[in-house]
FISE-839768 format. One record per residue: x, y, z of N, C-alpha, C in turn. Coordinates in steps of 0.02 Angstrom, whole numbers. Each point is the difference from the previous one (the first is absolute). Layout:
N
+--------+--------+--------+--------+--------+--------+--------+--------+--------+
!    n_X !    n_Y !    n_Z !   ca_X !   ca_Y !   ca_Z !    c_X !    c_Y !    c_Z !
+--------+--------+--------+--------+--------+--------+--------+--------+--------+
!      X !      Y !      Z !      X !      Y !      Z !      X !      Y !      Z !
...
+--------+--------+--------+--------+--------+--------+--------+--------+--------+
//
This chain:
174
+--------+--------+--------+--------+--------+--------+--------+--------+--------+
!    n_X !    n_Y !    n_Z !   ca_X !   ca_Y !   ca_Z !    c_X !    c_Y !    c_Z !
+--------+--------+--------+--------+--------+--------+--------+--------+--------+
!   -580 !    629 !    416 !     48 !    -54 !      6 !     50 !      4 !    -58 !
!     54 !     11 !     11 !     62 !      9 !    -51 !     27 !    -75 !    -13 !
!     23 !    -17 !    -64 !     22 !    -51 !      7 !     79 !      0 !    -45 !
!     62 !    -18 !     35 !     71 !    -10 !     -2 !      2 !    -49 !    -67 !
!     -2 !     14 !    -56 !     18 !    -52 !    -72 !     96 !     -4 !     11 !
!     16 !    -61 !     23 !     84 !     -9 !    -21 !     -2 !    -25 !    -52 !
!     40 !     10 !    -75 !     -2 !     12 !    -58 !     83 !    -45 !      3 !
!    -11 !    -94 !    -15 !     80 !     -6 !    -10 !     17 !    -24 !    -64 !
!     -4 !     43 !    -63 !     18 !    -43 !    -59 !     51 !     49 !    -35 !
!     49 !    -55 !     13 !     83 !     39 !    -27 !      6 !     44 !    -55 !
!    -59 !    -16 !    -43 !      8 !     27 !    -71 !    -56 !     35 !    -11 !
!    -33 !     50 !     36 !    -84 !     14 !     -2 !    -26 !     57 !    -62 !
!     81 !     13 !    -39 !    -20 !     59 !    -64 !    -14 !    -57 !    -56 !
!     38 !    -77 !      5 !    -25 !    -37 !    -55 !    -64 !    -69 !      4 !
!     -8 !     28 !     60 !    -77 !    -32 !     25 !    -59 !     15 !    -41 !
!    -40 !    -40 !      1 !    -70 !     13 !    -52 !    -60 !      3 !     82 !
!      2 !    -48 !     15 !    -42 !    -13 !     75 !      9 !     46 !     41 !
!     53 !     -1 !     31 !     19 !     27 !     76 !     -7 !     69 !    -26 !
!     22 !     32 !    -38 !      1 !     65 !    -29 !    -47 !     36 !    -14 !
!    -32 !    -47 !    -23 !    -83 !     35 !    -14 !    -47 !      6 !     86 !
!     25 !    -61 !     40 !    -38 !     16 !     52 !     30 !     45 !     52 !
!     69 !     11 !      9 !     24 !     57 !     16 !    -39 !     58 !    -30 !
!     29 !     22 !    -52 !    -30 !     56 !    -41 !    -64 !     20 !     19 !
!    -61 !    -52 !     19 !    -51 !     22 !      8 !    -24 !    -12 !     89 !
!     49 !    -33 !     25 !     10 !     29 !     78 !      0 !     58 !      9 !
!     51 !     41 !    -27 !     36 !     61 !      9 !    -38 !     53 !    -15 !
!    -61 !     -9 !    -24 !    -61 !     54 !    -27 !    -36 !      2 !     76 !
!     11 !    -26 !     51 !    -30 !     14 !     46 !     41 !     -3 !     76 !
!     46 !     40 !     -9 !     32 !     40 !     53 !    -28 !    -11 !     96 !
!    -65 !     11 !     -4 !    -22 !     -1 !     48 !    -46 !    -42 !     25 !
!      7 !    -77 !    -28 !     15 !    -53 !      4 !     40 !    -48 !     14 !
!     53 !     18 !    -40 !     47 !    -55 !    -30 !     61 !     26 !     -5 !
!     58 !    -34 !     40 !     64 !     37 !      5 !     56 !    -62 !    -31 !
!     16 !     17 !    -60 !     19 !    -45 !    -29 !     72 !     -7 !     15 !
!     51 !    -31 !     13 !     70 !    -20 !     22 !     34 !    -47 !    -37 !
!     33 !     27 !    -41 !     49 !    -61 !    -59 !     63 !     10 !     30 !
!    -18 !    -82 !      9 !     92 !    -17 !     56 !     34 !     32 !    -61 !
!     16 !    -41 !    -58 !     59 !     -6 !    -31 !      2 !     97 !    -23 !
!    -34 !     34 !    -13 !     -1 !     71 !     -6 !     61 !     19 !     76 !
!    -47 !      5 !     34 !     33 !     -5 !     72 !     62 !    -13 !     39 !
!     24 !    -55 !    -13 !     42 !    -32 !     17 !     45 !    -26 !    -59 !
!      2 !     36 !    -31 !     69 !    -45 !    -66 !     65 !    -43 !      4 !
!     -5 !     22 !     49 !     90 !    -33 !     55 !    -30 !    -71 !     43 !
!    -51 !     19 !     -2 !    -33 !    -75 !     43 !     11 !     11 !     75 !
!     19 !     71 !     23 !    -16 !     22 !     71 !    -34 !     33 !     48 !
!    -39 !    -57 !     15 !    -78 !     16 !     36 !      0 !     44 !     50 !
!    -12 !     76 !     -2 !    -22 !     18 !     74 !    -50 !    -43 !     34 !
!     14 !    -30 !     67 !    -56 !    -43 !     25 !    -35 !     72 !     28 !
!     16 !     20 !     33 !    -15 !     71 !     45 !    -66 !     16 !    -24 !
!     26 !     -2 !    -48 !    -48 !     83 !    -54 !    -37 !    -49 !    -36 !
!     14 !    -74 !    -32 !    -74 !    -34 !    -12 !    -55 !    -15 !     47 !
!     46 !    -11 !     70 !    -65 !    -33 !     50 !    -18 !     52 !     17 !
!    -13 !     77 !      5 !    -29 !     55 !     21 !    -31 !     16 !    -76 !
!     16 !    -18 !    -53 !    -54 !      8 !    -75 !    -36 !    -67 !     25 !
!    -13 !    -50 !     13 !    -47 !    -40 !     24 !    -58 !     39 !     51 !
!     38 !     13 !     44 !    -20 !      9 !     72 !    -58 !     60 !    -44 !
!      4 !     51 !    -30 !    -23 !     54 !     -3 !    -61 !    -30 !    -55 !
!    -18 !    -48 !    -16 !    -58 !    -33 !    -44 !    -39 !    -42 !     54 !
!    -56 !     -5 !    -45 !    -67 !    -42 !     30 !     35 !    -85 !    -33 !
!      2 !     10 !    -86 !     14 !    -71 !     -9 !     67 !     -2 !    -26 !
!      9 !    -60 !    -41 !     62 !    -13 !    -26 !    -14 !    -72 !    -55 !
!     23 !     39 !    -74 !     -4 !    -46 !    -39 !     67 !      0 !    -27 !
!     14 !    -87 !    -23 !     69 !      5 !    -25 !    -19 !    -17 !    -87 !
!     29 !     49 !    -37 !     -4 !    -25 !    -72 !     74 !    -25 !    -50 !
!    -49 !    -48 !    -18 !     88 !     -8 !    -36 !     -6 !    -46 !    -55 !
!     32 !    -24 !    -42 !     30 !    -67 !    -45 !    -13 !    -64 !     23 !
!    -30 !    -23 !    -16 !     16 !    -69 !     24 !     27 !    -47 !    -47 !
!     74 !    -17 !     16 !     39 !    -53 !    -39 !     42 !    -22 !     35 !
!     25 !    -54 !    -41 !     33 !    -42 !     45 !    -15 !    -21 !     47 !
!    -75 !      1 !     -3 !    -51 !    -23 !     52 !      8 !     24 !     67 !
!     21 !     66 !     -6 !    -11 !     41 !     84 !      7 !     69 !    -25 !
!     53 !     59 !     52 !    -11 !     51 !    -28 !     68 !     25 !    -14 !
!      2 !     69 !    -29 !     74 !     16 !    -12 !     45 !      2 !     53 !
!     67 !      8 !      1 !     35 !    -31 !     43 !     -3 !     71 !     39 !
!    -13 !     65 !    -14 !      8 !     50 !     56 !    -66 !     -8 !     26 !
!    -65 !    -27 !    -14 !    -64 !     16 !     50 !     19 !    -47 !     71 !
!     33 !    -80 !    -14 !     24 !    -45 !     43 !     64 !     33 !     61 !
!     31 !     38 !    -29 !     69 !     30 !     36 !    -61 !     80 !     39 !
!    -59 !     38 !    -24 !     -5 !     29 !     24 !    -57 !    -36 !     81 !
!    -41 !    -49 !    -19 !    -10 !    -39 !     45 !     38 !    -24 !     40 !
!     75 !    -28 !     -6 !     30 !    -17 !     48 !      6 !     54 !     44 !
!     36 !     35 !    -44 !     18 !     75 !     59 !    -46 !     33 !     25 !
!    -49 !     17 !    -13 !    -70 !     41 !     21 !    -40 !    -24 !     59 !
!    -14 !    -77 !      6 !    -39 !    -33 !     20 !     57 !    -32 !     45 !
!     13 !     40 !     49 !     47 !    -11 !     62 !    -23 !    -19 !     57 !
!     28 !    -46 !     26 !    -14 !    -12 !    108 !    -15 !     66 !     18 !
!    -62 !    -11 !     22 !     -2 !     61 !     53 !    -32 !     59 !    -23 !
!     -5 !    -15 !    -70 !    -78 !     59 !    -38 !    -13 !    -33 !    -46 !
!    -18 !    -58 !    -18 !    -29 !    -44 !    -54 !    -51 !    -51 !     31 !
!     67 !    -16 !     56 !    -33 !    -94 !     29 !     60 !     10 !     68 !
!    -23 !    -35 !     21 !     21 !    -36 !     76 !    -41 !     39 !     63 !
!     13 !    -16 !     57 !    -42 !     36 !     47 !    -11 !     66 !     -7 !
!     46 !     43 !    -34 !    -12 !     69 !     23 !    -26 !     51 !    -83 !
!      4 !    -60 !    -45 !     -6 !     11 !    -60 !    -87 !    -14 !    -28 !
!      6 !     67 !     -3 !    -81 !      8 !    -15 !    -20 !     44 !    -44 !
!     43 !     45 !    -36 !    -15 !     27 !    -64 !    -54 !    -16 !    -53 !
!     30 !    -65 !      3 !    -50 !    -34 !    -62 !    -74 !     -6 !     18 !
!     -8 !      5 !     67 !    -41 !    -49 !     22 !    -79 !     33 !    -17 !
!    -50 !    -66 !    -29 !    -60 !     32 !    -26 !      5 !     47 !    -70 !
!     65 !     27 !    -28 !    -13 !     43 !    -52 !      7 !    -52 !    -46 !
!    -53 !     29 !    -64 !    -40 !    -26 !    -41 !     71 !    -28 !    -56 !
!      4 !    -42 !    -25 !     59 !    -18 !    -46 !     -2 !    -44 !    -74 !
!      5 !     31 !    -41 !    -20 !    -48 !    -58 !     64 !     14 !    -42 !
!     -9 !    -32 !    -66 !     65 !    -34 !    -60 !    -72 !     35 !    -50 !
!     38 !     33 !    -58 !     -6 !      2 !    -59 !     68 !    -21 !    -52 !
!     10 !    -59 !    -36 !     16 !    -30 !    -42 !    -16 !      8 !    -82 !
!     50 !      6 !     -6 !     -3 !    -41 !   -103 !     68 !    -62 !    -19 !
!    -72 !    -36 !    -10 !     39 !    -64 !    -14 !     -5 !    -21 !    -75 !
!     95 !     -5 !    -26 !    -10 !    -19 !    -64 !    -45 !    -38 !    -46 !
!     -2 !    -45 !     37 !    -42 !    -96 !    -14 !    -72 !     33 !     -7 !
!    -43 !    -50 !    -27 !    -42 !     26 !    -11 !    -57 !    -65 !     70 !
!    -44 !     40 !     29 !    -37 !    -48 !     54 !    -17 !    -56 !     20 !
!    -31 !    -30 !    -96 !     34 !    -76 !     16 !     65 !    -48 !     21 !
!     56 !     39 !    -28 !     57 !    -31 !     34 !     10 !      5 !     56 !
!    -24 !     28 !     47 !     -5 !    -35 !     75 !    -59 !    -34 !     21 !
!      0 !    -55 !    -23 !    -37 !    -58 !     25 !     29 !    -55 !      5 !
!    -24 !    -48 !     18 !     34 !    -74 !     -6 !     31 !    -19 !    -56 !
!    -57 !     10 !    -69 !     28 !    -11 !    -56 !     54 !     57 !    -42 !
!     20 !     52 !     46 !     66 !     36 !    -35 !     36 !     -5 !     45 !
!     26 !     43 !     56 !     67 !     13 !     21 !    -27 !    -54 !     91 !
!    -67 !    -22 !     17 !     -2 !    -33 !     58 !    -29 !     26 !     40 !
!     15 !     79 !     19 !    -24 !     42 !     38 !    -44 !     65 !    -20 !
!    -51 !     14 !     18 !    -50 !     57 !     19 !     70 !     72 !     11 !
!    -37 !     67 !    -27 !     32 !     47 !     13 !     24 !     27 !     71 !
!    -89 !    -34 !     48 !     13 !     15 !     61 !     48 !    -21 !     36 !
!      9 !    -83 !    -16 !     37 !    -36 !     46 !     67 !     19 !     -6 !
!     18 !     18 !    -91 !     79 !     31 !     18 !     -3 !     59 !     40 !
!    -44 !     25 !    -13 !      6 !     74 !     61 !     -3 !      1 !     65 !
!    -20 !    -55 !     33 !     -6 !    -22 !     67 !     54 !     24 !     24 !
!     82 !     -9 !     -8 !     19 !     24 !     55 !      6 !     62 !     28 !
!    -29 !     57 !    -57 !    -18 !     76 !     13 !    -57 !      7 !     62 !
!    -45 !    -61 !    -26 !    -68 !    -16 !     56 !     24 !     -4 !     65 !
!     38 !    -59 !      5 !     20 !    -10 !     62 !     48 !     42 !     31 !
!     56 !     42 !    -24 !     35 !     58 !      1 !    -53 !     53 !     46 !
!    -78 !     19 !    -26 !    -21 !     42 !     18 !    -47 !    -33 !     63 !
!     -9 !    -61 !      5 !    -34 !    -16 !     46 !     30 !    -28 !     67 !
!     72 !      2 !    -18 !     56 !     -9 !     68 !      7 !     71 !     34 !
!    -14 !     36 !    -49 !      8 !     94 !     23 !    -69 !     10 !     41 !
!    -31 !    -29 !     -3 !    -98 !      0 !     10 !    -23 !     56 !    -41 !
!     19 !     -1 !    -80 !    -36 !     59 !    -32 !    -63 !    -29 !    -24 !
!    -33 !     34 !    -15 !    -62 !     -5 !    -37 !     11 !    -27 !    -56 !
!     23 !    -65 !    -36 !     -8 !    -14 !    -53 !    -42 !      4 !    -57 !
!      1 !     49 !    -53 !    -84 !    -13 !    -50 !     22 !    -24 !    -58 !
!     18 !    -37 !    -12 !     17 !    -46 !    -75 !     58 !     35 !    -27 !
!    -32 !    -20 !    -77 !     46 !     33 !    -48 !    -60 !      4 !    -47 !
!     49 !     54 !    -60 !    -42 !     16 !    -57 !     59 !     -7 !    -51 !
!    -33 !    -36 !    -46 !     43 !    -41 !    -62 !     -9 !     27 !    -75 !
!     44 !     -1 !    -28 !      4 !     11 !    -76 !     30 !    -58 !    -20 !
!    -20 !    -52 !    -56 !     13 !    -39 !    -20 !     28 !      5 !    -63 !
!     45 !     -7 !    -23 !     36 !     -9 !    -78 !     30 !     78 !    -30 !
!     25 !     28 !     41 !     39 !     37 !     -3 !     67 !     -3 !    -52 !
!     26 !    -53 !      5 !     44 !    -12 !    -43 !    -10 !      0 !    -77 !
!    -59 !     10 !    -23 !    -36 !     33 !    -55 !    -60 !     24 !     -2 !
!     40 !     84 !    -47 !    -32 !     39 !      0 !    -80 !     25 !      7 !
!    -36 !     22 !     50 !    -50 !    -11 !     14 !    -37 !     59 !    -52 !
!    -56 !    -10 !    -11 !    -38 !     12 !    -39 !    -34 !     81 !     35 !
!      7 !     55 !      5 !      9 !     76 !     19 !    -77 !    -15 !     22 !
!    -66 !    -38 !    -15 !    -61 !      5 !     49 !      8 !    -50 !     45 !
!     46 !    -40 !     14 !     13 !    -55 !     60 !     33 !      7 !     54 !
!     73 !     44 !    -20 !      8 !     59 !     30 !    -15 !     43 !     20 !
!    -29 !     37 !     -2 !    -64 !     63 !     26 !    -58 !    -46 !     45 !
!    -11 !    -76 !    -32 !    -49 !    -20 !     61 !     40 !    -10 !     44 !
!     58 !    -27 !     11 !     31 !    -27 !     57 !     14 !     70 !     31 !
!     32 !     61 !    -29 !      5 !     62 !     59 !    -77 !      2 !     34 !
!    -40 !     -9 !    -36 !    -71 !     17 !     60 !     -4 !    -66 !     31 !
!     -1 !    -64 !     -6 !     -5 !    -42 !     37 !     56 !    -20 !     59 !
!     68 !     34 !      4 !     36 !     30 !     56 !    -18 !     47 !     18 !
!     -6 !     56 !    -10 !    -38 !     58 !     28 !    -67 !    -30 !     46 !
!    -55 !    -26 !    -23 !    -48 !    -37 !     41 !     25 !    -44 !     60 !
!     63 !    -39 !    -29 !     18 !    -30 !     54 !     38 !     36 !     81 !
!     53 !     45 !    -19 !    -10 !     35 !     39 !    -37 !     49 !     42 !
!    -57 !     13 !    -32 !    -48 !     42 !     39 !    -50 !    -64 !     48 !
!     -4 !    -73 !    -36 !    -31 !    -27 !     60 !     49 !    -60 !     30 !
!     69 !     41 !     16 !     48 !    -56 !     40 !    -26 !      9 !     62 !
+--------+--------+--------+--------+--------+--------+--------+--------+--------+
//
């Protein structure tokens, strides 16, 4: 089972997170086919074509990215719009998605307590819900997310290294 990593963080050479879990995606080729929009697409012009046939040709599909501004960067949202079309995403004849396995890997600045009641109101999940519901209007297989918390300072090089194996674990039992 191969699994499709979309990689959307604008800046991924001055990343500490995303970079490291790229980096150690990419050690396994025949696994893991890693896809950095912003590498990709610098102009911000999506082949739909040629992403929904890089979908089509995987078992799963994880989206990784930033989380700020309490959602995601503005090309993973523009590549969802365009990608996730009438007629091979969702509607009667749109069945692409359908049943394949789908999860979020995230790094979120804030650190875990601030999404609760007593910091920002909301749970990490619930801001992520509309990715949830995004994948469950498609009828994909929704499997969570996997979180890094406090990103926005510098993580400590064995917390890091746990979190690449505790994404790595997560994708092997999405």
């Amino acid at each position: 089972m191969k699994t499709l990593i979309i990689v959307a963080h604008p800046n991924i050479e001055t990343s500490v997170v995303n970079k490291r879990w790229t980096e150690e995606l990419q050690q396994y080729p025949e696994k893991y086919t890693v896809h950095e929009l912003y590498n990709v697409y610098p102009d911000g012009h999506i082949n739909v074509q040629q992403e929904q046939q890089l979908i089509e040709s995987h078992d799963r599909l994880v989206l990784q990215f930033p989380f700020y501004w309490f959602s995601s960067p503005p090309l993973l949202k523009q590549w969802l719009d365009e990608v996730f079309t009438y007629g091979w995403a969702y509607g009667s004849k749109g069945d692409k998605l359908q049943q394949r396995k789908v999860a979020l890997a995230v790094s979120a600045g804030i650190k875990e307590a601030d999404y609760t009641d007593e910091g920002y109101g909301y749970t990490l999940g619930q801001l992520l819900s509309p990715f949830e519901t995004t994948m469950r209007y498609c009828d994909a297989d929704y499997r969570s997310f996997f979180a890094f918390y406090g990103a926005e300072h510098e993580p400590a090089a064995s917390e890091l290294e746990q979190s690449v194996q505790g994404y790595l674990n997560f994708i092997e039992n999405m």
